[in-house]
C-alpha positions as CSV (number, residue, x, y, z in Angstrom):
1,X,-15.8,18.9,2.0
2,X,-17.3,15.9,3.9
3,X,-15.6,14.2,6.7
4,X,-12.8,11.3,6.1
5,X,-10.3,9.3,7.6
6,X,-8.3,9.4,4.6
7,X,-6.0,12.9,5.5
8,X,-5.5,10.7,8.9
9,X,-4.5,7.5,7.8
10,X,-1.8,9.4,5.7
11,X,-0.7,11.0,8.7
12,X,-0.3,7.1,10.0
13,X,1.2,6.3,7.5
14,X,4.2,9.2,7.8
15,X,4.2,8.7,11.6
16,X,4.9,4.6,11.3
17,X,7.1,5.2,8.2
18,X,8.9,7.5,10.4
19,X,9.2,5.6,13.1
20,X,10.4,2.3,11.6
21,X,13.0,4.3,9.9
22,X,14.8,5.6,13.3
23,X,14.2,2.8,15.2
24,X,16.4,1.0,12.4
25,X,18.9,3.6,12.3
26,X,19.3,3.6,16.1
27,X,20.2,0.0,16.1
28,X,22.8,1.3,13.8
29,X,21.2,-1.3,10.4
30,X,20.5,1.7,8.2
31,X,23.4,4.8,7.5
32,X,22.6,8.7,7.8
33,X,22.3,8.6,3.8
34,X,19.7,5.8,4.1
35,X,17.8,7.6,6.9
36,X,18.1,10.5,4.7
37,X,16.7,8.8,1.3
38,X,14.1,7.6,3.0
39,X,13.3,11.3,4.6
40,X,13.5,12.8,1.2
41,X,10.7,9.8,-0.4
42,X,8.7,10.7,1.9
43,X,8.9,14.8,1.9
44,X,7.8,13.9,-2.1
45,X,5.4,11.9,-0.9
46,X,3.7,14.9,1.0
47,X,4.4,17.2,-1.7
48,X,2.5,15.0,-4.0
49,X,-0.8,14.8,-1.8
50,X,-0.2,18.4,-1.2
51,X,-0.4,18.9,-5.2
52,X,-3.6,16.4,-5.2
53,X,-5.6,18.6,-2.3
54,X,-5.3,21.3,-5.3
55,X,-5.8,19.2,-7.7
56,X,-9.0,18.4,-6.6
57,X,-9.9,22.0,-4.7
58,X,-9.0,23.5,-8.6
59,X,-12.1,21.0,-9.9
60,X,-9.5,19.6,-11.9
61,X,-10.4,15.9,-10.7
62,X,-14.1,17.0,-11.9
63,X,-13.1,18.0,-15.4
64,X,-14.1,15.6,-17.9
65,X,-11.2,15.2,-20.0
66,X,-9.3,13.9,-16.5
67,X,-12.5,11.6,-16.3
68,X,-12.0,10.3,-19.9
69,X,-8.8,10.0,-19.4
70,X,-8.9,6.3,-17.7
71,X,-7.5,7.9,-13.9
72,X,-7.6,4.8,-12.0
73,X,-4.9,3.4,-14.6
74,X,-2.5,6.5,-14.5
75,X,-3.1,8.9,-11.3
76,X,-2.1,6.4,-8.4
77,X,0.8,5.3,-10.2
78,X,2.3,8.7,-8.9
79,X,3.3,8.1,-5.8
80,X,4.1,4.7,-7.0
81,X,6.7,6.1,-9.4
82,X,8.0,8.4,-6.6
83,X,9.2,5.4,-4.7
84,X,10.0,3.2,-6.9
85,X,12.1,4.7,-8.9
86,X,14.7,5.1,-6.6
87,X,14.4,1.5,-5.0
88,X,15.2,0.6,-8.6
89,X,17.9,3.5,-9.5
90,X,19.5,3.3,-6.0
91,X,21.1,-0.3,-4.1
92,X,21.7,2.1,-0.9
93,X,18.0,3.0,-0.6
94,X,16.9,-0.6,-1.8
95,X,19.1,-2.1,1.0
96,X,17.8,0.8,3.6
97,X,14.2,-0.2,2.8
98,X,14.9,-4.1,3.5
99,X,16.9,-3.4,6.4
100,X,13.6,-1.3,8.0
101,X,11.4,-4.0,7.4
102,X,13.8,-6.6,9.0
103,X,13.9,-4.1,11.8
104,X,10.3,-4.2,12.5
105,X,8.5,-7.0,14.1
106,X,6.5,-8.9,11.2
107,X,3.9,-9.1,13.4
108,X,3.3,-4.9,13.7
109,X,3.9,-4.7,10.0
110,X,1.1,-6.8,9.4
111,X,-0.9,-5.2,12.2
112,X,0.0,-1.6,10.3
113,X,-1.3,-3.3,7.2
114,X,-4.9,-3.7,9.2
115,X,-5.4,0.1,8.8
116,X,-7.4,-0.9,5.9
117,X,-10.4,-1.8,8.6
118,X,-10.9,2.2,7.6
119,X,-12.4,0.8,4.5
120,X,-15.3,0.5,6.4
121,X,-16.2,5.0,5.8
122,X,-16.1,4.1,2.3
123,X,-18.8,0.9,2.6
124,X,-21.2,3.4,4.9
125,X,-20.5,5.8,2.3
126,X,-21.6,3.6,-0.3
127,X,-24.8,2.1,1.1
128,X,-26.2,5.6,2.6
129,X,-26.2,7.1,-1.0
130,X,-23.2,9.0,-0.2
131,X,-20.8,7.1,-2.4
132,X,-20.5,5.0,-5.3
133,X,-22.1,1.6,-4.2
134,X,-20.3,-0.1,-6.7
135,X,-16.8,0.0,-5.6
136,X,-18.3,0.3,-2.0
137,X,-19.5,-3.6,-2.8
138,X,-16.3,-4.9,-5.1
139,X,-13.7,-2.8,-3.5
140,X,-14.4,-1.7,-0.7
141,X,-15.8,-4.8,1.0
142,X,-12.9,-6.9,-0.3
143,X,-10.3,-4.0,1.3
144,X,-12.0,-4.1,4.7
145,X,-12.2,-8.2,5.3
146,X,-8.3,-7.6,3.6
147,X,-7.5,-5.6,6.8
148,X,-9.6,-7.8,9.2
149,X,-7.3,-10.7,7.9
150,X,-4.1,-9.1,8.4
151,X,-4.8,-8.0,12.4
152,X,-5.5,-11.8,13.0
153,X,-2.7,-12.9,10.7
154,X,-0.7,-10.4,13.6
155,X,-2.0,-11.8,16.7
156,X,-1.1,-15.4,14.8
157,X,2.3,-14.3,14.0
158,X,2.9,-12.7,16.9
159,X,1.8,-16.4,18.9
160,X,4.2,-18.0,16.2
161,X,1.2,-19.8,14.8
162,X,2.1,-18.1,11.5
163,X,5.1,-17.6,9.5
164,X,6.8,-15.8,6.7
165,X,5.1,-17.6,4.3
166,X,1.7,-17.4,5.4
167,X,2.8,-13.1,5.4
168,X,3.7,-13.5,2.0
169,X,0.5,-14.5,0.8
170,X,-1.6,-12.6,2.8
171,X,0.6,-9.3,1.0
172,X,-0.1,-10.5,-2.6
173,X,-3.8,-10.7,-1.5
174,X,-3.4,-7.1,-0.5
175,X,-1.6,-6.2,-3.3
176,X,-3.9,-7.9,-6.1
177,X,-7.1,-6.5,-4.7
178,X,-5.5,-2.8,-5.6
179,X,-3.3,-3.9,-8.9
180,X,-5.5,-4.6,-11.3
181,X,-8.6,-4.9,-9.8
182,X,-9.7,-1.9,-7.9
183,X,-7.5,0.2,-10.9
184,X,-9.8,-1.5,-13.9
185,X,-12.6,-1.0,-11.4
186,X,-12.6,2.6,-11.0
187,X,-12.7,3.2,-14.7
188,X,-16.2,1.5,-15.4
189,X,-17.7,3.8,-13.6
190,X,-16.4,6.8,-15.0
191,X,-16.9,8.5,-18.8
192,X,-14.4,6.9,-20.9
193,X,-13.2,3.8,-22.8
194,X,-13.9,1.6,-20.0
195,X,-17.5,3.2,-18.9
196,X,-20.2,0.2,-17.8
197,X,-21.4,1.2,-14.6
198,X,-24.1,4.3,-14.3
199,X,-25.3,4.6,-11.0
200,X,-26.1,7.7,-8.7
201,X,-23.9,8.8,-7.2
202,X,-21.3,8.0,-10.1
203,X,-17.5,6.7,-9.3
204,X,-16.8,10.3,-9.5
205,X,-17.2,11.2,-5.7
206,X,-14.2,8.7,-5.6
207,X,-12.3,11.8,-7.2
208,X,-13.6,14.5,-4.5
209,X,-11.9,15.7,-1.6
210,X,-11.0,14.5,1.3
211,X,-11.8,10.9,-0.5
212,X,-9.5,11.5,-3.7
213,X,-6.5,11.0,-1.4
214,X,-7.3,7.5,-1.2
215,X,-6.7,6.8,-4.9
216,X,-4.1,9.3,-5.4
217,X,-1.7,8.5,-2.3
218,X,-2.9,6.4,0.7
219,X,-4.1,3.0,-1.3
220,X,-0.8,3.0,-3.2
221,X,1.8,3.1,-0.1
222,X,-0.6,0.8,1.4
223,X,0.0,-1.5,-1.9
224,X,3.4,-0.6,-2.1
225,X,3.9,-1.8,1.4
226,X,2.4,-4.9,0.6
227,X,4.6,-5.4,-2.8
228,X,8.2,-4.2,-0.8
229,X,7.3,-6.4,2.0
230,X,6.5,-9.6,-0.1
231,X,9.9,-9.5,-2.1
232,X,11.5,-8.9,0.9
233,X,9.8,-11.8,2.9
234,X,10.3,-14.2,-0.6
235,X,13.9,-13.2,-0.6
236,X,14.9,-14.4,3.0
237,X,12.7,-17.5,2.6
238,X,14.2,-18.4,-0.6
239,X,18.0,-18.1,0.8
240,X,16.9,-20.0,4.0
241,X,16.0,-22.8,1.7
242,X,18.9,-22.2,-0.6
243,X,20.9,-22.5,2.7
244,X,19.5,-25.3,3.6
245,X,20.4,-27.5,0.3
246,X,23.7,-26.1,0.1
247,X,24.4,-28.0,3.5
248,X,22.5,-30.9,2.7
249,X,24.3,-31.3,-0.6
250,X,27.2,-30.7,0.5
251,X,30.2,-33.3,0.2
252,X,31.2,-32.9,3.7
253,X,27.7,-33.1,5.4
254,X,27.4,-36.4,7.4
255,X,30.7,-37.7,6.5
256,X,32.8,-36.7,9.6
């Protein structure tokens, strides 16, 4: 097993996830039930990567049928189903997640988002003949300059240069470089329906430990971050602007 930042930027990830969630219950915006919800997504959460360190310690992420079987269509939509079903099942843990991100400063949510800098291991990876230079050069590169982006987008935010809706974009960017592109991307280097790319070493050492993390749990709450934080942020901007008409049209505006 070769050294990665992956098991660590998961451990982030818990920490900040974490934190956000009791600094929001302390200023008394989330309930014990919410607080708890949230506790219990991400306990499944660790279970899950837990499950995907034997996964791929079993050579099950090495067997061929798992290879031919598309992967980078099905296996990171694990953790996404782990989370989002109950955002969609559950208004009390919907209304806990928005309340955390209102919580936290937009400007150390985006800075969170920069994390993605670390895509940098799998670029050196890439061009020493360590890792597949293929998604090194069409993933990876795009994922770094992605999290360069957001730490200046949080030193512009935080200076007020920036708003919401320049945050809102920058999280679909985040989001689209994952869903589809990196997904269909993984699967043309691998045996299967989708196979195009034969190169040495093959998009298979995406699927060996520590790296196979990165696929299986730590890009997906990195996307999912950017997906829960976009609606969020398109939600408040909306109802500022529906605000705003409502008292412009209103009959009584200007008539005093």
């Amino acid at each position: 097993m070769k050294f990665s930042m992956i098991p660590f930027l998961y451990l982030i990830q818990a920490i900040v996830i974490i934190r956000a969630t009791q600094t929001t219950y302390a200023a008394g915006n989330i309930s014990q039930r919410q607080r708890r919800l949230v506790g219990i997504v991400l306990g499944v959460l660790t279970l899950w990567g837990g499950m995907s360190v034997y996964l791929g310690m079993s050579g099950y992420y090495q067997n061929e049928i798992f290879l031919n079987s598309l992967p980078g269509l099905w296996i990171a939509q694990i953790p996404v189903l782990i989370v989002m079903v109950p955002w969609i099942a559950s208004k009390t843990f919907r209304q806990g997640i928005d309340a955390i991100i209102d919580q936290t400063p937009l400007y150390l949510i985006m800075g969170f988002e920069g994390l993605r800098i670390f895509a940098i291991g799998g670029i050196y990876k890439g061009f020493s003949g360590e890792f597949s230079l293929f998604y090194a050069k069409f993933v990876g590169i795009p994922d770094f300059f992605y999290g360069a982006l957001t730490l200046l987008a949080a030193v512009l935010i935080y200076r007020g240069v920036w708003k919401e809706r320049s945050a809102i974009l920058i999280n679909l960017i985040g989001f689209v470089i994952i869903v589809p592109i990196g997904m269909l991307l993984i699967n043309v280097g691998l045996p299967g329906a989708m196979y195009l790319v034969a190169e040495t070493p093959s998009l298979k050492t995406i699927f060996e430990l520590p790296m196979a993390l990165a696929p299986t749990l730590v890009v997906p709450i990195f996307v999912m971050i950017n997906l829960l934080v976009a609606v969020r942020l398109m939600q408040q901007v909306y109802n500022f602007k529906c605000n705003e008409r409502v008292q412009c049209d209103s009959p009584l505006s200007g008539t005093q």
